[in-house]
C-alpha positions in Angstrom: 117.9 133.6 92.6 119.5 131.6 95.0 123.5 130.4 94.4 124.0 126.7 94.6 120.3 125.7 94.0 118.8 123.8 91.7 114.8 123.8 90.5 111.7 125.2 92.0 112.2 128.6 90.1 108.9 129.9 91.2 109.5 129.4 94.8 113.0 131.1 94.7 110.9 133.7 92.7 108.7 134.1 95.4 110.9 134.0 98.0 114.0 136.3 96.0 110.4 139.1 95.8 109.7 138.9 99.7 113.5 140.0 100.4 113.6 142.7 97.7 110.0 144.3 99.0 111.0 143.5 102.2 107.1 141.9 103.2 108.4 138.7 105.0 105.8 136.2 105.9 106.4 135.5 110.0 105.4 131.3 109.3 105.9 130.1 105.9 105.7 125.8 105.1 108.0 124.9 102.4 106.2 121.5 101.2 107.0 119.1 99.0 108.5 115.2 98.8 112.1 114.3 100.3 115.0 115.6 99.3 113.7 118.5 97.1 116.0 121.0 99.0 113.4 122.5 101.4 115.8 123.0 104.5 118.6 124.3 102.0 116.3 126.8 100.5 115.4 127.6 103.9 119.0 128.1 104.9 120.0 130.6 101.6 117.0 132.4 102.5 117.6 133.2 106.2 121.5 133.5 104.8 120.0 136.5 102.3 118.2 138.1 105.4 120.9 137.7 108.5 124.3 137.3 106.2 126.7 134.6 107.7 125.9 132.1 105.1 128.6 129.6 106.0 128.3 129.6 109.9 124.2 128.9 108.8 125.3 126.1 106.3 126.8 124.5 109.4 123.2 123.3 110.4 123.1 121.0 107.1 122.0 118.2 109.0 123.5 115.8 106.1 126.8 117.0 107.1 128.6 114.2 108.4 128.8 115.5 112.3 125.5 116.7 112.0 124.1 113.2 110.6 126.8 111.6 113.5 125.4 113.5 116.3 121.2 113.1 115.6 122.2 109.2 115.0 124.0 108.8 118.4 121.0 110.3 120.2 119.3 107.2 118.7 121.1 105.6 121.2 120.1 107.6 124.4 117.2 107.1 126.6 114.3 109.5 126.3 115.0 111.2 129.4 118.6 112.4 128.4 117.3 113.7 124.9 114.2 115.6 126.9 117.0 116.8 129.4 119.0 118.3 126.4 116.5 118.8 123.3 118.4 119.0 120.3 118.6 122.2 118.5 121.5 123.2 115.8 122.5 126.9 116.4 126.0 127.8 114.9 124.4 131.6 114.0 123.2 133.2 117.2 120.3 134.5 115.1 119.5 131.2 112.9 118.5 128.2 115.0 117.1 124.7 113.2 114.9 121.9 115.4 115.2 118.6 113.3 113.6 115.3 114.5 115.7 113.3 117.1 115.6 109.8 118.7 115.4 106.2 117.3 111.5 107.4 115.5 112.8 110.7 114.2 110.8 112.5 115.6 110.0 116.4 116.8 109.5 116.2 120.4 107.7 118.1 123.2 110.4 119.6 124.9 112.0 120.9 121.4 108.3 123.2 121.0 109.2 124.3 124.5 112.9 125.3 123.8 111.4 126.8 120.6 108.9 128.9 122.4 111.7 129.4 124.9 114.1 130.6 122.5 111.7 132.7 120.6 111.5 135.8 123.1 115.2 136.2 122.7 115.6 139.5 120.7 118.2 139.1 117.5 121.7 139.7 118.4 122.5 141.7 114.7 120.1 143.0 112.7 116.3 143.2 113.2 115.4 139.6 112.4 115.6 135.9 113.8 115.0 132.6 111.9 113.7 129.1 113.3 113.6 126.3 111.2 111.6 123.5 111.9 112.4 120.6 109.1 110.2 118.1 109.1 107.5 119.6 110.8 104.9 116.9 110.0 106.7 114.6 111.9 105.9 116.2 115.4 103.5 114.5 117.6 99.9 115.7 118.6 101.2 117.5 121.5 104.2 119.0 120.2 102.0 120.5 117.2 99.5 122.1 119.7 102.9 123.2 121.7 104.5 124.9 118.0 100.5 126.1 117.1 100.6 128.1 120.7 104.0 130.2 119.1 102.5 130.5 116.0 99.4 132.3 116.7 101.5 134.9 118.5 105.1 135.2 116.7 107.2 137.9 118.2 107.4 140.8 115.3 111.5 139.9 115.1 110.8 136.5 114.3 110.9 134.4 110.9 109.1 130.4 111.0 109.9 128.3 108.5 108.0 125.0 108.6 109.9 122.2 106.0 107.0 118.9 105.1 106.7 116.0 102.9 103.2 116.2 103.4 101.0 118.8 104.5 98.3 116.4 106.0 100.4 115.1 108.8 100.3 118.5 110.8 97.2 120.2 111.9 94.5 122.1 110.0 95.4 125.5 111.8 99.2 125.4 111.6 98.3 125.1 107.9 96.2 128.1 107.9 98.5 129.9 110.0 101.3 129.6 107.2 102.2 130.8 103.5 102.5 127.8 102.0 105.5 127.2 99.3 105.0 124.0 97.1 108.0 122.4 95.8 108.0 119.8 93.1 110.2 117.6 91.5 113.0 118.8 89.3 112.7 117.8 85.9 115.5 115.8 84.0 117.4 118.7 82.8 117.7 120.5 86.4 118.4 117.1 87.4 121.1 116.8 84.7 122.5 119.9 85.9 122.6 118.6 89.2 124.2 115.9 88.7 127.1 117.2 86.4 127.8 120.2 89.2 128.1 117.1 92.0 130.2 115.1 89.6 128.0 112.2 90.7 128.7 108.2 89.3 125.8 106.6 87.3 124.4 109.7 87.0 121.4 108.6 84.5 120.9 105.7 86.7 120.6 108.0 89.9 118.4 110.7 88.2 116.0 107.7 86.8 115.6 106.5 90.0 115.5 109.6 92.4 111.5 110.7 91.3 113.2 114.4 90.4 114.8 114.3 93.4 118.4 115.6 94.3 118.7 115.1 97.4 118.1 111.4 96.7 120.1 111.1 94.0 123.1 112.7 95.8 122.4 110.2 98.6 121.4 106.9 97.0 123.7 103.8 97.8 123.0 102.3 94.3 123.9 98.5 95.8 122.4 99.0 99.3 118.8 100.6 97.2 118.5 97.5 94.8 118.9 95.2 97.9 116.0 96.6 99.8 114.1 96.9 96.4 114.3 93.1 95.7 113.2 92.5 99.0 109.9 94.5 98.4 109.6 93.2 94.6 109.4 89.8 96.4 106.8 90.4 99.1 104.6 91.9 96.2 105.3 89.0 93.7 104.5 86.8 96.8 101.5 89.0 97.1 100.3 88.7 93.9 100.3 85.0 93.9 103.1 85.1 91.6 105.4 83.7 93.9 104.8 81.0 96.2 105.5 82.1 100.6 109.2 80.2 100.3 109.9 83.1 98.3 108.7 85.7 101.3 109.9 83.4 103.9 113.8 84.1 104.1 113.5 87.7 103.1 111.2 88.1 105.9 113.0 86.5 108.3 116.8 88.4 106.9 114.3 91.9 107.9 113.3 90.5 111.0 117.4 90.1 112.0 118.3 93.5 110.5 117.3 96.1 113.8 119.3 99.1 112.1 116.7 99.8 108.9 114.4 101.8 108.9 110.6 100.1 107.9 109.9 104.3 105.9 112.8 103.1 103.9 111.1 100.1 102.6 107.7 101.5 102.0 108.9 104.3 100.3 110.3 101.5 97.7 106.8 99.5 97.7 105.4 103.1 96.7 107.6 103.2 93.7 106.7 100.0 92.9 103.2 100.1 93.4 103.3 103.3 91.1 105.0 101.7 88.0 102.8 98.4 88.3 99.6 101.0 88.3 101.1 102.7 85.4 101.7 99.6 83.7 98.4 98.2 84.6 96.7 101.4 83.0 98.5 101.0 79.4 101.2 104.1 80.7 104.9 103.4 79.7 107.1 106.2 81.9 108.2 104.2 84.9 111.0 104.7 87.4 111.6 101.1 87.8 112.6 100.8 84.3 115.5 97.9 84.8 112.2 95.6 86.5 109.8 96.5 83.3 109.8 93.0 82.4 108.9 91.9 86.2 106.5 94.8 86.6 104.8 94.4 83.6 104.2 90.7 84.1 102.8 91.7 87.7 100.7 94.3 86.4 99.0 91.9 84.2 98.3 89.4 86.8 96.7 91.7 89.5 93.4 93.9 89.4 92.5 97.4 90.1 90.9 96.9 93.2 93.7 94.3 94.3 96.4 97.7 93.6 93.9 100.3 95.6 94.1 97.5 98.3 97.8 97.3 98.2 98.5 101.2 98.6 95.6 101.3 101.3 97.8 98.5 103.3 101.1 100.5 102.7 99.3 103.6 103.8 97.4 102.4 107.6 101.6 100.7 107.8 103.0 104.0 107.5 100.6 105.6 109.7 102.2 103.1 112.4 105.4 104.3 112.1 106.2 106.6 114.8 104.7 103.4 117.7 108.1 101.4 116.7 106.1 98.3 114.9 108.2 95.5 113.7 109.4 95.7 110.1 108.7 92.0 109.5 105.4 91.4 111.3 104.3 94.5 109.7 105.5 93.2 105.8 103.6 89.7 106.8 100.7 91.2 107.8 100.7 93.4 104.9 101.4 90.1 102.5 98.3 88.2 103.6 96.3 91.3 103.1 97.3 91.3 99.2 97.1 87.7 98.8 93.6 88.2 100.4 93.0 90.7 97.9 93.3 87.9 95.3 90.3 87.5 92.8 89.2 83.7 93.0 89.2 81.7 89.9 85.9 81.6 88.3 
């Protein structure tokens, strides 16, 4: 297996097998939510095949000048980030494209430099490997750009394609990949995971991470339960459970606040919208479980239909994302929608 690596045994399984038979796929897509560990994996993998593993480990891009250096490009106009694509290459043979710019995203002129920088021939060894992380978050002409490489790979070359989900990149660049499904970790990899990071409130980071270690490594506990009350009161207010002058502050603190991310927030009105469905069925396993009494009282004021609408608004919000909407506008428009939703009194 792989050292330093917690869960998804079958895919280290799978991977560990390619190595030792030496049948490497040239495009594999590691897939699976946030934080499951699908650029590390990636990076102990191309480690096992090009040795070098701490000069590779340098691309971590949650290392603190790695995370310092994509959030300053933030800050730049387009034209300097398309003048110097970003690309992390501390092994000459090992080279990782990671969104950029204020909408995180993978950009034209990083598929070029990729294409670019795939001729080169490896400078040790026999081998070369390119990680794209966060592939699904490349733009229509970027993916047809990355598609052009991948239906002709050079024979020295290794692609490795990281995604939270699969949908979000094209129907060939699927089928042009072995595909590698991670899941969550269950509580006693998580467990593990915790105890080897020596991380604070560990049971309340693991409950709340969704099996995810990455998330639970990262979560500000304080910073989290601020944004979550936010979204617990647009979906009260939603509900009818809460009257606008509950919405009304909140939205306008949101509207003031340019430096968080709108993903952050609907990621958290996922969460919730899960445990108020599971509620709402008769299930008991939520991952809320310090709001139980708020969900539960939520989940038996609202309907099926008025949940399905909820999640269907979330969704078409988060298909916005990468055109730079407005967190607040976007919440407002998505509170009217549930109250809409609201069955009248008979």
């Amino acid at each position: 297996m792989f050292n330093d690596f917690w869960g998804n045994r079958h895919v280290q399984t799978a991977l560990a097998g390619m190595i030792q038979r030496d049948r490497i796929p040239q495009t594999m897509l590691f897939a699976g939510i946030e934080g499951l560990g699908k650029a590390t994996l990636a990076r102990r993998f191309a480690a096992r095949l090009l040795g070098s593993p701490d000069r590779i480990e340098r691309d971590d891009l949650s290392l603190p000048e790695n995370a310092d250096s994509i959030t300053a490009r933030e800050k730049l106009p387009a034209d300097k980030r398309n003048e110097d694509p970003l690309v992390f290459a501390s092994h000459s043979d090992f080279l990782t494209f990671p969104p950029d710019g204020p909408l995180r995203q993978i950009g034209i002129p990083q598929m070029r430099l990729f294409k670019e920088r795939a001729q080169f021939k490896p400078l040790k060894g026999t081998r070369r490997v390119f990680l794209i992380d966060q592939a699904d978050r490349a733009g229509e002409h970027a993916a047809n750009s990355l598609l052009k490489t991948l239906e002709e790979p050079p024979d020295h070359l290794v692609i490795i394609l990281t995604a939270s989900n699969v949908y979000d990149l094209l129907p060939t660049i699927r089928s042009r990949s072995v595909v590698l499904n991670f899941s969550p970790l269950n509580d006693e990899d998580m467990r593990s995971f915790a105890a080897a990071k020596k991380l604070d409130n560990p049971e309340r980071r693991i409950a709340l991470s969704g099996g995810s270690p990455g998330v639970a490594a990262s979560l500000d506990i304080e910073l989290f339960q601020k944004r979550r009350a936010a979204m617990l009161a647009l979906i009260r207010t939603g509900a009818g459970a809460a009257t606008f002058g509950t919405w009304l502050p909140v939205s306008e603190g949101m509207g003031r606040s340019k430096s968080e991310k709108l993903e952050l927030y609907l990621m958290l009105l996922y969460d919730l919208l899960r445990d108020i469905t599971v509620l709402h069925e008769g299930g008991k396993t939520i991952r809320n479980f310090d709001l139980r009494p708020d969900l539960t009282d939520l989940a038996s004021k609202v309907s099926r239909p008025w949940i399905l609408n909820a999640v269907k608004g979330v969704d078409e919000i988060a298909a916005l994302l990468r055109r730079n909407i407005q967190k607040n506008i976007a919440l407002d428009g998505l509170l009217m929608r549930m109250r809409s939703a609201i069955p009248s009194p008979s």
